[in-house]
KOLLUMMI-103809 format. One line per 5 residues: for each residue x, y, z of N, C-alpha, C. Coordinates in pm, 1 decimal, m for minus. Atoms other than C-alpha are relative to their C-alpha. Layout:
KOLLUMMI-103809
X:Y:Z:X:Y:Z:X:Y:Z; ... $
END
This chain:
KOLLUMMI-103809
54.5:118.7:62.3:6370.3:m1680.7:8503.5:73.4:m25.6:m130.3; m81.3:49.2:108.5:6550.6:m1875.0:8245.0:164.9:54.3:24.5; m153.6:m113.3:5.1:6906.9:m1714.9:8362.4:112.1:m121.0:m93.4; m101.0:49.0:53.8:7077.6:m1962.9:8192.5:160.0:m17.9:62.3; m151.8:76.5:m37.1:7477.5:m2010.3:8252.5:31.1:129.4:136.1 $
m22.6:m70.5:m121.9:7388.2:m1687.6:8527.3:49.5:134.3:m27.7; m92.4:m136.5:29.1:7546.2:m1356.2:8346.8:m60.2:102.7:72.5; 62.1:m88.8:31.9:7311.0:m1181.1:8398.9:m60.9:38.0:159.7; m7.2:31.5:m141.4:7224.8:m1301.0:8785.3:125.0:67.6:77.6; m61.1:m68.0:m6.4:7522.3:m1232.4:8820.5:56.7:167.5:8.5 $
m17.3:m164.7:m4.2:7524.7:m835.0:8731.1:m87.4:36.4:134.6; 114.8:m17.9:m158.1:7195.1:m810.2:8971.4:77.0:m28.6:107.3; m78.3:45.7:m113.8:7437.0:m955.4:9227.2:127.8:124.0:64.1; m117.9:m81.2:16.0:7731.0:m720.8:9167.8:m92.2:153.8:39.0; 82.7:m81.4:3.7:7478.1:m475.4:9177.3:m104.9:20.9:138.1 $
67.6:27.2:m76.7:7379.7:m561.0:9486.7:m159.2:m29.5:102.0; 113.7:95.5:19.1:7062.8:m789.7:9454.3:48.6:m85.6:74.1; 20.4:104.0:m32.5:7002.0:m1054.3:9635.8:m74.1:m78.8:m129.7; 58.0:m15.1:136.2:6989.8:m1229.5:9321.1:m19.2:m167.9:28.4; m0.3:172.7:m7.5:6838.3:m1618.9:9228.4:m41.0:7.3:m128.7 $
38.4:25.0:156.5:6844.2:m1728.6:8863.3:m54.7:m162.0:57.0; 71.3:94.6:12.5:6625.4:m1976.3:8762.3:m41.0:m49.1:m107.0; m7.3:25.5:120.1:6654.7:m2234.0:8486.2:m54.2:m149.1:m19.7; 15.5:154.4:m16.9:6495.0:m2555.0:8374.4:44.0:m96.7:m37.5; m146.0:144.8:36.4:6836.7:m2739.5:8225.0:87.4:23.0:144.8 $
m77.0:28.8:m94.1:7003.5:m2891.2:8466.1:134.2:38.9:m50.1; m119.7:m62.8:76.2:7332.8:m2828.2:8282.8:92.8:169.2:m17.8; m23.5:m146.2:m28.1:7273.2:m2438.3:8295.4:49.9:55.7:110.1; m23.0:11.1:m146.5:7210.8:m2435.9:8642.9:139.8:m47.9:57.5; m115.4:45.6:m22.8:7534.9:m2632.5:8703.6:113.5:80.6:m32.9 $
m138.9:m161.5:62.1:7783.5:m2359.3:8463.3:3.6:36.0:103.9; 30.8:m133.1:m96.4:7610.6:m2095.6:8691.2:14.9:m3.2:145.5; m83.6:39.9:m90.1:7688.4:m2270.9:8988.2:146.8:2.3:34.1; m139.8:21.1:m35.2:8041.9:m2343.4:8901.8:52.0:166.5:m33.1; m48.1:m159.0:46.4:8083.0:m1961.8:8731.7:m33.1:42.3:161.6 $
36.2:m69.5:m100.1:7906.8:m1810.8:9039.6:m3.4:m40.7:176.9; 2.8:117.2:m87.8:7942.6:m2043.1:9327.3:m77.4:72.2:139.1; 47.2:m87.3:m153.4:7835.5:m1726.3:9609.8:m127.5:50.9:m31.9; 147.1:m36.3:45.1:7476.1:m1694.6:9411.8:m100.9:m112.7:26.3; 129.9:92.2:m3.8:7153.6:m1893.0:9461.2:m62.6:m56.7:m121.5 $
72.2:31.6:127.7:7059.3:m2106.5:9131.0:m85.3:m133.2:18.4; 42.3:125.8:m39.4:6797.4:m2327.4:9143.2:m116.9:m81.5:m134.7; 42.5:78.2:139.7:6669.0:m2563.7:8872.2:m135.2:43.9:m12.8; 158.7:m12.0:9.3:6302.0:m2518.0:8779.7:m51.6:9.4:m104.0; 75.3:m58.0:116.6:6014.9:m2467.9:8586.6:m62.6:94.7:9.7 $
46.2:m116.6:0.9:5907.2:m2163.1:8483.0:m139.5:17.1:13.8; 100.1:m4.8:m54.6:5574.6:m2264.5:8505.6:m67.8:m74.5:62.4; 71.9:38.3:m172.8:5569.0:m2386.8:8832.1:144.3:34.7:109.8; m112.2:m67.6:m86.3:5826.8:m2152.7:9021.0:10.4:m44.3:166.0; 49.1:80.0:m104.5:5919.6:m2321.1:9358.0:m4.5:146.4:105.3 $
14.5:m48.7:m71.9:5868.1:m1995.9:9542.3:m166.3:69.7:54.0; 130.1:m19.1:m33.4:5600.6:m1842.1:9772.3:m46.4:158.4:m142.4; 75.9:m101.5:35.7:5352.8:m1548.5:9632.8:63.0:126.6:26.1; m21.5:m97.4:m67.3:5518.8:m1207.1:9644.0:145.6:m11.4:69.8; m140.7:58.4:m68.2:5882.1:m1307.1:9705.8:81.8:118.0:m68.1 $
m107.4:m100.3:35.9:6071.7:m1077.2:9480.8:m62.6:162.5:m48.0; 2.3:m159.7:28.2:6106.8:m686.5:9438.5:53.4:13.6:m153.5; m36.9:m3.8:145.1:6265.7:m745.4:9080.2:m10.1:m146.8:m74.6; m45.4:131.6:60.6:6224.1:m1029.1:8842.5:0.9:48.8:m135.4; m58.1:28.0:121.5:6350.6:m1075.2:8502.9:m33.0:m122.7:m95.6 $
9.8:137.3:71.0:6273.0:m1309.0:8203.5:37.8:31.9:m159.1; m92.9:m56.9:89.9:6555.2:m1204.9:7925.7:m8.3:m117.6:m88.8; 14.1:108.9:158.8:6428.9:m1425.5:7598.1:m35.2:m117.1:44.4; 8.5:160.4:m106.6:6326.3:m1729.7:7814.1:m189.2:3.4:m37.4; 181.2:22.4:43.1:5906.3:m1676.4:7813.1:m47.6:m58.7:m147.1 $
43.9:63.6:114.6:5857.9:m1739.0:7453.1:18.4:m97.8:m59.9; 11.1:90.8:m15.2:5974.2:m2052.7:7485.8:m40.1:m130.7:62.9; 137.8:78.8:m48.9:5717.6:m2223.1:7715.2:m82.3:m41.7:m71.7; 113.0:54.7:87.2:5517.4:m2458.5:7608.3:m148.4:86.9:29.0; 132.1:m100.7:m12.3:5220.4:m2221.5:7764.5:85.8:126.1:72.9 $
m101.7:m170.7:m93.5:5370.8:m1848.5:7802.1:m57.7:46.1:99.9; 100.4:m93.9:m91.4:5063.2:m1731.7:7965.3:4.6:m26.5:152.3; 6.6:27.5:m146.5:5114.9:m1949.7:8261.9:144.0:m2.6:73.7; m116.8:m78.1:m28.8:5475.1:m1838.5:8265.8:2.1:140.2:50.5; 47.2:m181.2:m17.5:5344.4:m1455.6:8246.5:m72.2:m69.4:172.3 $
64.6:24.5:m148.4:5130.1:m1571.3:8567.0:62.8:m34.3:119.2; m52.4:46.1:m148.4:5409.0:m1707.4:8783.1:81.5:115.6:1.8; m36.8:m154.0:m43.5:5600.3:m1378.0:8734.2:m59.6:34.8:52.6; 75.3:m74.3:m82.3:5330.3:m1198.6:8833.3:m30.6:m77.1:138.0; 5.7:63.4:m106.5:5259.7:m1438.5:9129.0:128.1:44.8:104.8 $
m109.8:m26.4:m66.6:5601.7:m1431.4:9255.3:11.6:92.0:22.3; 22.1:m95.0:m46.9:5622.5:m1107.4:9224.6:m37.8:91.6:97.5; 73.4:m38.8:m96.9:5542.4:m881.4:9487.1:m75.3:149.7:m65.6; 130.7:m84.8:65.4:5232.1:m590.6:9422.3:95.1:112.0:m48.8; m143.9:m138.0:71.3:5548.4:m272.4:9369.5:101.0:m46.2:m51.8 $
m137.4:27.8:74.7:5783.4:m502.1:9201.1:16.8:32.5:m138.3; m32.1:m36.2:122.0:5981.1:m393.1:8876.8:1.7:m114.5:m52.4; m50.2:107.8:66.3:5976.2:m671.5:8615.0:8.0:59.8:m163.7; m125.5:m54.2:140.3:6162.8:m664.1:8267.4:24.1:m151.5:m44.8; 23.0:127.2:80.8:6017.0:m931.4:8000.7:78.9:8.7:m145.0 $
m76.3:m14.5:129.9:6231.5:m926.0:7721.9:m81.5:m121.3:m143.2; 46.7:68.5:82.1:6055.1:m1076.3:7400.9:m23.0:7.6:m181.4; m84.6:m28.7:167.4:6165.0:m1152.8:7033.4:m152.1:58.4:m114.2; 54.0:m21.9:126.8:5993.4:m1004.8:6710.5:m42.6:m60.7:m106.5; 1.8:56.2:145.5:5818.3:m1152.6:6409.7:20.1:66.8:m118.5 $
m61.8:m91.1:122.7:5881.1:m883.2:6200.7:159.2:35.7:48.1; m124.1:m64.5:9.2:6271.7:m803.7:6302.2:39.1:m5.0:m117.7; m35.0:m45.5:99.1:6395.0:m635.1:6004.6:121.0:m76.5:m80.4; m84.9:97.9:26.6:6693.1:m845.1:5971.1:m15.5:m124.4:m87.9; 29.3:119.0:20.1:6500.7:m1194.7:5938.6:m99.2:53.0:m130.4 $
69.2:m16.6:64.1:6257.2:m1005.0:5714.6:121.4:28.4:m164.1; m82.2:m28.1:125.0:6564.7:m881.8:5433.7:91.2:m145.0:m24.6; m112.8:188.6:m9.6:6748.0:m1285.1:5498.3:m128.2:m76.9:m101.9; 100.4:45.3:91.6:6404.7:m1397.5:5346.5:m40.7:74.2:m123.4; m30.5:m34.1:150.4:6404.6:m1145.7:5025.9:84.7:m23.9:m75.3 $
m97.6:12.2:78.5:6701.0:m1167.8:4948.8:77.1:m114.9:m9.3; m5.3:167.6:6.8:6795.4:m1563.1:5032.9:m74.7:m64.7:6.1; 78.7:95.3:m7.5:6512.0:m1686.0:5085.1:m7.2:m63.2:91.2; 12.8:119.3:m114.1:6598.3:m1853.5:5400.5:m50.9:30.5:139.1; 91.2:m59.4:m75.0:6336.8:m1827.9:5629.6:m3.8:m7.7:162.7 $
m53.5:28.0:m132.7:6497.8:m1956.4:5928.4:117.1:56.9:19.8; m137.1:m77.4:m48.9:6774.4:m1681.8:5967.9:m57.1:34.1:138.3; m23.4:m29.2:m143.1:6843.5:m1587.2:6309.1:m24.4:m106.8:127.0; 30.1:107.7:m74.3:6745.8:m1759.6:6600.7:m104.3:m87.5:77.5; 98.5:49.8:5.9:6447.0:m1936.6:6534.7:22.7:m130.3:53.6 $
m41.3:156.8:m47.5:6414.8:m2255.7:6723.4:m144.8:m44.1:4.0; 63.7:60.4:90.5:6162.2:m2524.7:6720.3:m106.1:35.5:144.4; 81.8:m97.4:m33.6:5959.5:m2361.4:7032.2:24.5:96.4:24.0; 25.8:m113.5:16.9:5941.7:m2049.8:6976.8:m132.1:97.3:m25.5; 88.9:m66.3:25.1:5655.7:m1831.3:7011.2:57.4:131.3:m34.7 $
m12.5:m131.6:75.1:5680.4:m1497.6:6763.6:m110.4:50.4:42.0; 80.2:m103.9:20.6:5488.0:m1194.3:6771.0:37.2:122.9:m38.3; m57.4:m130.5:68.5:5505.5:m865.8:6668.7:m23.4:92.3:156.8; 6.7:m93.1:m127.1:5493.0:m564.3:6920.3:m122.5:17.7:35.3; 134.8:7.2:m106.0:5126.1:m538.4:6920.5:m77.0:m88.1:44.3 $
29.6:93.4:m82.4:5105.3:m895.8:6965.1:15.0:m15.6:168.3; m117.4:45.9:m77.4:5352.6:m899.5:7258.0:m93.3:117.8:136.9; 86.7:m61.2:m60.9:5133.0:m601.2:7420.5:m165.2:m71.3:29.0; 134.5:33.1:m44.1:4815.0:m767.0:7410.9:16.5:m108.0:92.1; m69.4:115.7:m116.9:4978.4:m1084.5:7541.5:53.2:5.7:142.6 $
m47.1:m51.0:m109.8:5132.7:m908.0:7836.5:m148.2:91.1:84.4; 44.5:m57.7:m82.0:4830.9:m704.7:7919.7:m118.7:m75.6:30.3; 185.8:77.3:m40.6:4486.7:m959.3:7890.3:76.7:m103.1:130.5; m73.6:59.7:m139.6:4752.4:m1174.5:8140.8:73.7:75.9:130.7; m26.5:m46.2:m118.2:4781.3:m932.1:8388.1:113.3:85.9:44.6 $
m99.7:m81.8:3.8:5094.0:m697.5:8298.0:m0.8:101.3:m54.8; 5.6:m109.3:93.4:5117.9:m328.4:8307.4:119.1:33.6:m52.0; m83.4:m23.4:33.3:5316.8:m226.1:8085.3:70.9:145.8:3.4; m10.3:m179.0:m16.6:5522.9:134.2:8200.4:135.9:44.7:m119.4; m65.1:m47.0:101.7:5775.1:146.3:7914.7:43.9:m134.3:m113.4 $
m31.0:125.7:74.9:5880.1:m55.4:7595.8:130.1:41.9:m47.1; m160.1:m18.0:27.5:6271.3:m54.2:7455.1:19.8:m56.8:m108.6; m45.0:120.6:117.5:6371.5:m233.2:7097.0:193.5:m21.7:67.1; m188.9:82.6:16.6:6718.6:m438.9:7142.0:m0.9:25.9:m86.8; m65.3:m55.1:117.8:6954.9:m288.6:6911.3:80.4:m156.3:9.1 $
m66.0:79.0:m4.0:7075.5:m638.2:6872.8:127.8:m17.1:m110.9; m101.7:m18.6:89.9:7320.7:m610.2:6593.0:111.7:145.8:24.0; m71.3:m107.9:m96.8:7440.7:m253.7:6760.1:117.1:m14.4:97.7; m88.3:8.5:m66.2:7631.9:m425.1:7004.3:130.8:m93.7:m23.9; m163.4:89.2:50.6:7933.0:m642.6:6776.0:83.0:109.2:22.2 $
m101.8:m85.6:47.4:8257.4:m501.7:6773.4:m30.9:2.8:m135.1; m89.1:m24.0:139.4:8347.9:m329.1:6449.2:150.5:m36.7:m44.1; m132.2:45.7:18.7:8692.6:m368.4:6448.2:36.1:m181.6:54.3; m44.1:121.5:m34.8:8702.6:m735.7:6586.5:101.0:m85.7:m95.5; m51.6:69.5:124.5:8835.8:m865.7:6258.5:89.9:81.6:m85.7 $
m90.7:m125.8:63.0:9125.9:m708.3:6058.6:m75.6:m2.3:m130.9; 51.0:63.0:131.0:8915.5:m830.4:5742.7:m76.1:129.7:m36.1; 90.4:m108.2:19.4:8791.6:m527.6:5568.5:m168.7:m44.1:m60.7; 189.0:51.5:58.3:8439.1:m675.2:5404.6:m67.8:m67.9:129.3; 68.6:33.9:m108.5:8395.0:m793.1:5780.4:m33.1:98.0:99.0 $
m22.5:m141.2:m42.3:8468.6:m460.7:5887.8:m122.4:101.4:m44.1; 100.5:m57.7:73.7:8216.6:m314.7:5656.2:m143.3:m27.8:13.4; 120.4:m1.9:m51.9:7936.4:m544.3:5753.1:m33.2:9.3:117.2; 7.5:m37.7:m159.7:7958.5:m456.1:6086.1:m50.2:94.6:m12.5; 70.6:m121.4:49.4:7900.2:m79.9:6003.0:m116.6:m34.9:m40.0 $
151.4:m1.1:54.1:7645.6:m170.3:5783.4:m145.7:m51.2:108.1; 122.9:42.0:m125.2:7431.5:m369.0:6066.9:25.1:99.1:133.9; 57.2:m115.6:m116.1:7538.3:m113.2:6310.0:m89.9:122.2:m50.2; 114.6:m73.9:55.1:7386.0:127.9:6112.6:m156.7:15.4:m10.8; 166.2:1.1:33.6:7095.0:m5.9:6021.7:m109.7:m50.5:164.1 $
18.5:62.4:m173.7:7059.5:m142.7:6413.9:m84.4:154.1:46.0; 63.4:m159.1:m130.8:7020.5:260.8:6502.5:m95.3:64.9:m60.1; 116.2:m51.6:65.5:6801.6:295.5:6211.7:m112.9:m7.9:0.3; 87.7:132.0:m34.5:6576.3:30.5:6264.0:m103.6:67.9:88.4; 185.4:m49.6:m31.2:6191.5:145.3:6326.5:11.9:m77.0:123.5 $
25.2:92.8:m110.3:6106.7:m15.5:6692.6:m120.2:m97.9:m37.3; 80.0:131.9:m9.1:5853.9:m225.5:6525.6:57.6:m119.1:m119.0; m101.9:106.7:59.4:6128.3:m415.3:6333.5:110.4:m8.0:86.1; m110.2:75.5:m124.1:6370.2:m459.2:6656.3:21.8:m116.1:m5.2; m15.2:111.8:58.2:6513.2:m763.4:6656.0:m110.0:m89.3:154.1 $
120.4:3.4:m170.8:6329.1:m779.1:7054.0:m32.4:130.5:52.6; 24.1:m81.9:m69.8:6147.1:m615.9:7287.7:m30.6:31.4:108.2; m31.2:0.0:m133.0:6212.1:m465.9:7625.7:m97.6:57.8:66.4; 130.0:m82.2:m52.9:5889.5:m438.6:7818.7:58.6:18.0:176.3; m58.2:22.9:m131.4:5963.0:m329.2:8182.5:m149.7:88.0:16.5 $
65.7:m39.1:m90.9:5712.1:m265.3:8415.2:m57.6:m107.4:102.0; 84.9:53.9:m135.3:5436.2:m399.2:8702.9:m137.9:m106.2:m32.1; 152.4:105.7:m34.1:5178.8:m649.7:8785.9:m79.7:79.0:40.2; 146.2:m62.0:m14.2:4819.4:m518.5:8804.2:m78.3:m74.4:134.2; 84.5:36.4:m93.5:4775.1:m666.4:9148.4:6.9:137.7:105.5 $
m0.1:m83.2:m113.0:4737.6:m399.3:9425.6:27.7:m98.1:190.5 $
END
C-alpha cells in the first residue's frame, strides 16, 4: 500500500513475491509501471482496496498510512485484505524524532524534516495504541536509523564529511523512542 514509483514492490518481486503495489497517484502508478513493466500496479485507495478479504500472505504500508485522511480505516483494509497468518510491516513516523526535536532548539524551525500538510504524528506509544484498539498485533517493533543510511564519503567536502559522521552517530545512538520511524511488523487479530 502506497508503493509509490514501486522500489520496494519491486524487491518483494526479486524476492520472489508475487508482488502488487498499490498507490492512489496516478503518476506513481505509471513510473512503476514503466520502471517495472513484469509487476502488477494498480491505482487505488487505500481506504477502499479493490481486493477480496484475505488475499495476501504479506502486505506492507512503508510511510503511506499516516497520511490518510482516516488511518484507522486504512489499518482496517490491511487487516481485511490480509489473510488470518499473514505477516504485515506498518512503517510509521515519530513526533518526537530526535532530529526534528534539536532543528526546533536550535533554529527554531519547526517544520524540519518531512512534515507535510497531512500528516498524522505520534509518538511510539501513540502508534501502539493506534495499531492495537484497530485490530493489530503487534510481534516486534524496529526504529529506522534514518540518517544511518547516507553515504559518508559521498562528498569530497570535509564539513560534509563530518556531518555525516555526526548524524551517523547519533542515528546508532538514538533512544528508539526518538527514531526518526517506526517498524511495527506483525499480524491481524482475526483467527
Amino acid at each position: 500500500m502506497g508503493c509509490g514509483t514501486g522500489l520496494a514492490v519491486s524487491i518483494a518481486a526479486e524476492r520472489g513475491c508475487q508482488a502488487i503495489g498499490t498507490d492512489i497517484s496516478p503518476q506513481a502508478i505509471r513510473t512503476a509501471e514503466e520502471r517495472y513493466p513484469h509487476i502488477e500496479f494498480v491505482e487505488a485507495n487505500g481506504e477502499d482496496l479493490p481486493f477480496a478479504d484475505n488475499s495476501f500472505d504479506y502486505v506492507t504500508a512503508l510511510g503511506s498510512l499516516e497520511h490518510y485522511l482516516i488511518p484507522e480505516i486504512g489499518l482496517r483494509e490491511i487487516l481485511r485484505v490480509a489473510r488470518p497468518d499473514a505477516k504485515i510491516c506498518i512503517v510509521l513516523p515519530n513526533r518526537y524524532f530526535l532530529f526534528n526535536i534539536l532543528a526546533v532548539t536550535f533554529t527554531g524551525d519547526h517544520h524540519f524534516g518531512q512534515w507535510q500538510i497531512q500528516e498524522r504524528l505520534e509518538t511510539k506509544k501513540g502508534w501502539i495504541r493506534f495499531l492495537s484498539e484497530n485490530g493489530f498485533i503487534i510481534e516486534k517493533i524496529k526504529q529506522d536509523r534514518f540518517y544511518g543510511s547516507f553515504p559518508i564519503f559521498e562528498s569530497p567536502n570535509p564539513w560534509k564529511i563530518f556531518k555525516r559522521l555526526i548524524r551517523r552517530l547519533l542515528s546508532w545512538l538514538t533512544p528508539k523512542n526518538l527514531a526518526y520511524q517506526f517498524i511495527f511488523i506483525g499480524r491481524s487479530d482475526k483467527k
